[in-house]
C-alpha positions as CSV (number, residue, x, y, z in Angstrom):
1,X,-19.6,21.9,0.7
2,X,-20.4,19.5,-2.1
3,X,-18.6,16.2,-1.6
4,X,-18.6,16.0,2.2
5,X,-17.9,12.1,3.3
6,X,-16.9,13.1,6.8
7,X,-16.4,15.9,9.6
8,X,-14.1,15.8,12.7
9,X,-14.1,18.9,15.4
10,X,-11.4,20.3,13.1
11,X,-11.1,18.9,9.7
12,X,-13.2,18.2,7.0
13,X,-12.8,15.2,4.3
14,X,-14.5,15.7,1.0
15,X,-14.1,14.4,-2.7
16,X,-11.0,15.5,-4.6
17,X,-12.0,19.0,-6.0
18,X,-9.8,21.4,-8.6
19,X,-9.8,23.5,-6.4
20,X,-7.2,21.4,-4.4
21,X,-5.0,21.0,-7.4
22,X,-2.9,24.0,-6.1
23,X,-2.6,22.3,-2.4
24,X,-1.9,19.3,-4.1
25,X,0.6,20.3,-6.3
26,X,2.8,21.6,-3.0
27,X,1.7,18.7,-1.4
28,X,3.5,16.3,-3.6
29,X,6.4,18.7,-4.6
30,X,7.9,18.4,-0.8
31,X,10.7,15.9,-1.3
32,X,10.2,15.0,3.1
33,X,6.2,14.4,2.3
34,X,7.0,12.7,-1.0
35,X,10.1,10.5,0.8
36,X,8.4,7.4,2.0
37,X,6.0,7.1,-0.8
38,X,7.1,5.9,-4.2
39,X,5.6,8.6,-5.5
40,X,7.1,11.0,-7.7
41,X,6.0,14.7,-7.1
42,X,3.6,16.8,-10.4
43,X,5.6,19.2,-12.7
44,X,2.8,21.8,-12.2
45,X,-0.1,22.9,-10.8
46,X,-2.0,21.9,-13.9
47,X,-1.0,18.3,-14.0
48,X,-2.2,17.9,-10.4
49,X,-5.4,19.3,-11.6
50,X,-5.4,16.3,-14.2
51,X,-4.6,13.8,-11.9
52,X,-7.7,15.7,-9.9
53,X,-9.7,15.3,-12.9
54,X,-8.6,12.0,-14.1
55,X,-9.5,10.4,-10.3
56,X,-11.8,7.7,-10.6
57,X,-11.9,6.0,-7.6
58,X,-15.6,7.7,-6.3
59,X,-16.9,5.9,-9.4
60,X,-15.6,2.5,-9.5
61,X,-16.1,1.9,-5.8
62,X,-17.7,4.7,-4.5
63,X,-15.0,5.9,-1.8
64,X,-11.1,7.0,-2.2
65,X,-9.0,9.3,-1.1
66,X,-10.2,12.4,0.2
67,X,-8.9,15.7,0.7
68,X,-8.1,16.8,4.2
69,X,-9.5,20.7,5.3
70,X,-8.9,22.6,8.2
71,X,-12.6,23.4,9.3
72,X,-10.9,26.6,11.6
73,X,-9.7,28.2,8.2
74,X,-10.6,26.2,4.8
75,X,-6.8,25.2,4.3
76,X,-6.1,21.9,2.5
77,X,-3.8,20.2,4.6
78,X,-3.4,16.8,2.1
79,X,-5.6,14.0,1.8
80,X,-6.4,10.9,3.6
81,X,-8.6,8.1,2.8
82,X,-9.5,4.5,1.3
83,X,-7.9,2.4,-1.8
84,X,-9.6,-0.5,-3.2
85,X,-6.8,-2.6,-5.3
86,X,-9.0,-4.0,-8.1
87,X,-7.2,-7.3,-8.0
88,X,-6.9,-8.6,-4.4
89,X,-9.8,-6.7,-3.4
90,X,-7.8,-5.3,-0.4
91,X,-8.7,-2.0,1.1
92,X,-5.9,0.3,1.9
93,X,-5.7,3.0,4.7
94,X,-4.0,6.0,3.2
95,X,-2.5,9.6,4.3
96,X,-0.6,12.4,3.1
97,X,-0.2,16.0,5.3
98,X,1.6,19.1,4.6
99,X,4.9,19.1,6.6
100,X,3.6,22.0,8.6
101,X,0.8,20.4,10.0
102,X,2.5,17.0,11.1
103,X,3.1,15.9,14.9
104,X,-0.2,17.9,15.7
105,X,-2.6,14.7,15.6
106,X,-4.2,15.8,12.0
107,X,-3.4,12.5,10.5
108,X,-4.7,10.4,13.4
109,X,-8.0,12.3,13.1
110,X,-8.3,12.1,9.4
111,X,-7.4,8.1,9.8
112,X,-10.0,7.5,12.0
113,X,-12.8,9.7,10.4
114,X,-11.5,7.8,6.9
115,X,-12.0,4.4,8.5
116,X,-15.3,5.4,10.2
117,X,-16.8,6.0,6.6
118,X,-15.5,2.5,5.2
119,X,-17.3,0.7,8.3
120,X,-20.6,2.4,8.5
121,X,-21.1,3.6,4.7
122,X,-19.5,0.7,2.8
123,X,-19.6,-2.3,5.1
124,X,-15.6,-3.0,5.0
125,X,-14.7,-4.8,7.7
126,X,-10.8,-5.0,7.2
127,X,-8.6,-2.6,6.1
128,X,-4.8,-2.6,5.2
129,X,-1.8,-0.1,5.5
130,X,1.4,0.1,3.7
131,X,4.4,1.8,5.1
132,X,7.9,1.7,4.0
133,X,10.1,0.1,6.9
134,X,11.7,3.9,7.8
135,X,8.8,5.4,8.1
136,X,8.3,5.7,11.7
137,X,5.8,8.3,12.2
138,X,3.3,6.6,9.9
139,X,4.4,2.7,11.6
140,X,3.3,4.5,15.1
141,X,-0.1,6.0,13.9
142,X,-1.1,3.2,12.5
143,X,-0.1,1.1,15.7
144,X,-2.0,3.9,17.2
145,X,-5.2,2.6,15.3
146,X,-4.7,-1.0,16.1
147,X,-3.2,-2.1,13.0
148,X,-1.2,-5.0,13.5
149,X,2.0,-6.2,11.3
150,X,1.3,-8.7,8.7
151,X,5.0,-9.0,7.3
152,X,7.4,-7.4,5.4
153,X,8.0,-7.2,1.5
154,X,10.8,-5.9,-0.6
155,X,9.4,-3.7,-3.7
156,X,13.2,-2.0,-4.8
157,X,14.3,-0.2,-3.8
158,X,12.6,-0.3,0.2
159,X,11.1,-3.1,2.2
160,X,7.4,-2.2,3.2
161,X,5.9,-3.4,6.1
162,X,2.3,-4.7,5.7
163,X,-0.4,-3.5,8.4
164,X,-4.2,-4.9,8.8
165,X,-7.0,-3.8,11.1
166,X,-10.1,-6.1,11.7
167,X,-13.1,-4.1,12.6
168,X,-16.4,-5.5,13.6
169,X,-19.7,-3.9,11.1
């Protein structure tokens, strides 16, 4: 599969491909996976398969988000990966499931196979999550990972609690 970055016994992360755009697109049209986001959700199939297309992340700093596979069956079950904000240099842990696949450990697994990359591939040493104050299930994963809260900051209309994780390289 062209664009593997990692594997875990059940999933498989890999660069953004159009042939996700479909998964995508239901992805981010699911108001409880789009709730603690920001985000708003694609009017179609095709305009995820431009944001797909328009994803630039692999070339500016080599790494990104990835899309998230069930090994088992080949179903795209979201994405997880690593942001680089081009001004602070921070590098963000991020991930987004499918509703049917959450509380079954998917994100944990993609989280840590995401952060694995960043260490041994690209030498990152700290890495940064952002979570909206309600959103438990995301707070206790990455609590699970060893994140430890930074502070709090209001972006309107939700205060977002910021997360960091020292690793040694």
């Amino acid at each position: 599969m062209v664009g593997v970055v990692n594997t875990t016994p059940r999933l498989i992360l890999r660069e953004f491909s159009l042939q996700d755009a479909e998964g995508f697109y239901w992805l981010n049209v699911d108001s409880h996976v789009l709730r603690y986001t920001g985000d708003e959700s694609f009017d179609s199939i095709e305009a995820a398969a431009r944001f797909i297309e328009d994803y630039d992340e692999y070339k500016r700093h080599g790494f990104g988000r990835w899309s998230v596979i069930e090994r088992a069956t080949g179903r795209y079950l979201g994405f997880c990966g690593l942001r680089k904000d081009t001004l602070s240099g921070e590098v963000d842990l991020g991930f987004r499931l499918m509703r049917s696949v959450w509380r079954q450990g998917f994100a944990a697994e993609a989280a840590q196979a995401a952060l694995q990359v960043g260490i041994k591939d690209y030498k990152i040493s700290t890495f940064y999550g952002n979570v909206m104050r309600e959103n438990e299930a995301s707070i206790q994963l990455l609590k699970k990972l060893k994140f430890e809260l930074l502070g709090a900051e209001q972006q309107a209309p939700s205060e977002w609690f910021k997360f960091v994780l020292h690793q040694s390289i």
